[in-house]
N, C-alpha and C positions, 0 to 999 in steps of 0.2 A: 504494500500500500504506500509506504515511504518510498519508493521508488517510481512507483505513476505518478504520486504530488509533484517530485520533482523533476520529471518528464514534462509532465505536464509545466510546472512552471519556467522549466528551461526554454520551452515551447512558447510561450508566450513572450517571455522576455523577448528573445530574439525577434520576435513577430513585433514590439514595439521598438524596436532599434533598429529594423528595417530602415530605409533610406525614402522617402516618401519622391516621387518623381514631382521632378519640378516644373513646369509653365518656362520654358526656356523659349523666351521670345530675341529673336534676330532684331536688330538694329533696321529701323524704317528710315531710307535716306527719299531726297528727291533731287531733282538734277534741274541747275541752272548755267546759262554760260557767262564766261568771264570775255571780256572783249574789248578794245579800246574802241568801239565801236559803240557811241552812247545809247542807240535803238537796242542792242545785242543785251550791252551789259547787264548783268543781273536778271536777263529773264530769263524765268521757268521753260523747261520743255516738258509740252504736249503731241498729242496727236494730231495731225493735220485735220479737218474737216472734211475733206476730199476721199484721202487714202487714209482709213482706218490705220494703217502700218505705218504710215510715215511720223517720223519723229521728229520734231522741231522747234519752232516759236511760232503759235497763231494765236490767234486771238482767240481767245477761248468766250464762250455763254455763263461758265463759272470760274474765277480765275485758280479758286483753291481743288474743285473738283476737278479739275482736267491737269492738273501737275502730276507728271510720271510721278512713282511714288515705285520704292524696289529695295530689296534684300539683296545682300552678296553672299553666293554659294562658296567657298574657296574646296579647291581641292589641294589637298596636304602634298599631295604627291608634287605639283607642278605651281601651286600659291596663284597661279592663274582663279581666275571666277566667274560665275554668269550673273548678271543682272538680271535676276528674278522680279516681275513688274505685279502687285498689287492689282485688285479690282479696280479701274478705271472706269469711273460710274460712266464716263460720255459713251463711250462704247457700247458698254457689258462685257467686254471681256475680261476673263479673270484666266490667270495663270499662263502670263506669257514671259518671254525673256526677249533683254535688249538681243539685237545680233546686228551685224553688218555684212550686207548684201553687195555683193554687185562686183568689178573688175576694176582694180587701179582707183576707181571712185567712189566707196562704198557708202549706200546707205544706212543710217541707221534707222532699225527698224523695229516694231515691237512686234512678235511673229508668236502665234499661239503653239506652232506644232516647227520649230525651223528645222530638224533634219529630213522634213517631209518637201521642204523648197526645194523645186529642180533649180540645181544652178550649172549652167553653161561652163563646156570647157574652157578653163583660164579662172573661172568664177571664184567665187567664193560665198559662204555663209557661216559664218563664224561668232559663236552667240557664250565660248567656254575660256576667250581671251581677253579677258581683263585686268586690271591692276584697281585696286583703291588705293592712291597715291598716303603716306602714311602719316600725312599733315604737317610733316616737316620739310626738307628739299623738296619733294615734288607739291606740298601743299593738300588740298582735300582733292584732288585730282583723277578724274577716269580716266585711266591709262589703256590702250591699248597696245598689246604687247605682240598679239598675232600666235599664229600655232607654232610656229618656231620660236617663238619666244624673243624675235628682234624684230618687228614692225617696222619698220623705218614712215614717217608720214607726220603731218597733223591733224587737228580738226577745222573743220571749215563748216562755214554757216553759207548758204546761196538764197538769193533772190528768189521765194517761190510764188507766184498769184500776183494778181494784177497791183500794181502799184504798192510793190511792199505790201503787201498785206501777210505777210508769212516769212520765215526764212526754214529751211532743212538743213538739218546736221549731216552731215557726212565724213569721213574719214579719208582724208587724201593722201596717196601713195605717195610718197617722195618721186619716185618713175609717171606716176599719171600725168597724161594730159590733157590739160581743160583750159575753158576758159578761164579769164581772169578777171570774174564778177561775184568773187566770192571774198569772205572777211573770215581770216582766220581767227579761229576763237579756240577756249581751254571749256573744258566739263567739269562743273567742280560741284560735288555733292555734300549735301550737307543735311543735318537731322531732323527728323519731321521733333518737333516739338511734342505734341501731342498725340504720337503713337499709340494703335489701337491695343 
């Protein structure tokens, strides 16, 4: 009988010492760009009005609901990350990731399903090469590093819709060529305040 008691309460102890699983919430950032470009400077990017996918500076109908809003995944192995995007109430879509699309000029884009995108020989869609710059030399910064792990490029903001009324983000290859109607700008992310 001395021996079930303390079975028994060996049994229980351990059952309250257990580790009770925590509510571990990821850090909510949003993304705005930096520019010497006073229209550029400090605004938020949303989704285009046009192209659900497109990422950039529009004018938004809410200015707080249409700010991308995203979590960074890192993987241990390579410190690379994806941009995990929040519900975006203009939309409805929920559970997309940033990626950049396209060849030498990449859009960035917010893509629900991206290794389901056909991309063209030479292309590219690339949504697992990130940096979150670490607030120090690189500053609060999205880096893109690329799958090799040396991107060479910057970011670039372009003239999209009639008279200014928009600009897109893009990622420009050091090699691409394009016009020169674009304003190079940084992606600098910072904390939602009030995370849910």
């Amino acid at each position: 009988m001395k021996f079930q008691a303390f079975a028994l309460s060996l049994l229980a102890a351990s059952g309250l010492a257990s580790p009770v699983p925590q509510d571990v919430r990821q850090p909510l950032y949003t993304l705005r760009l930096s520019s010497p470009v006073p229209a550029l400077d400090g605004a938020y990017l949303t989704l285009s009005p046009k192209n659900a996918t497109q990422v950039g500076v529009y004018p938004p109908a809410s200015a707080e609901d249409a700010q991308i809003r995203f979590h960074a995944v890192q993987d241990p192995a390579t410190g690379r990350a994806e941009l995990r995007t929040t519900n975006i109430p203009t939309t409805g879509m929920r559970g997309t990731v940033l990626a950049l699309v396209g060849g030498g000029l990449l859009d960035l884009a917010s893509l629900q399903d991206p290794a389901a995108v056909p991309v063209p020989a030479g292309g590219v869609c690339d949504w697992t090469s990130f940096r979150l710059g670490d607030g120090e030399g690189e500053g609060k910064r999205i880096v893109y590093v690329g799958k090799d792990g040396q991107a060479a490029g910057t970011w670039v903001a372009f003239p999209d819709g009639e008279a200014g009324a928009g600009w897109s983000v893009k990622w420009k290859d050091d090699n691409a060529v394009t016009t020169e109607n674009y304003m190079p700008v940084q992606l600098v992310y910072e904390p939602v305040q009030d995370s849910e």
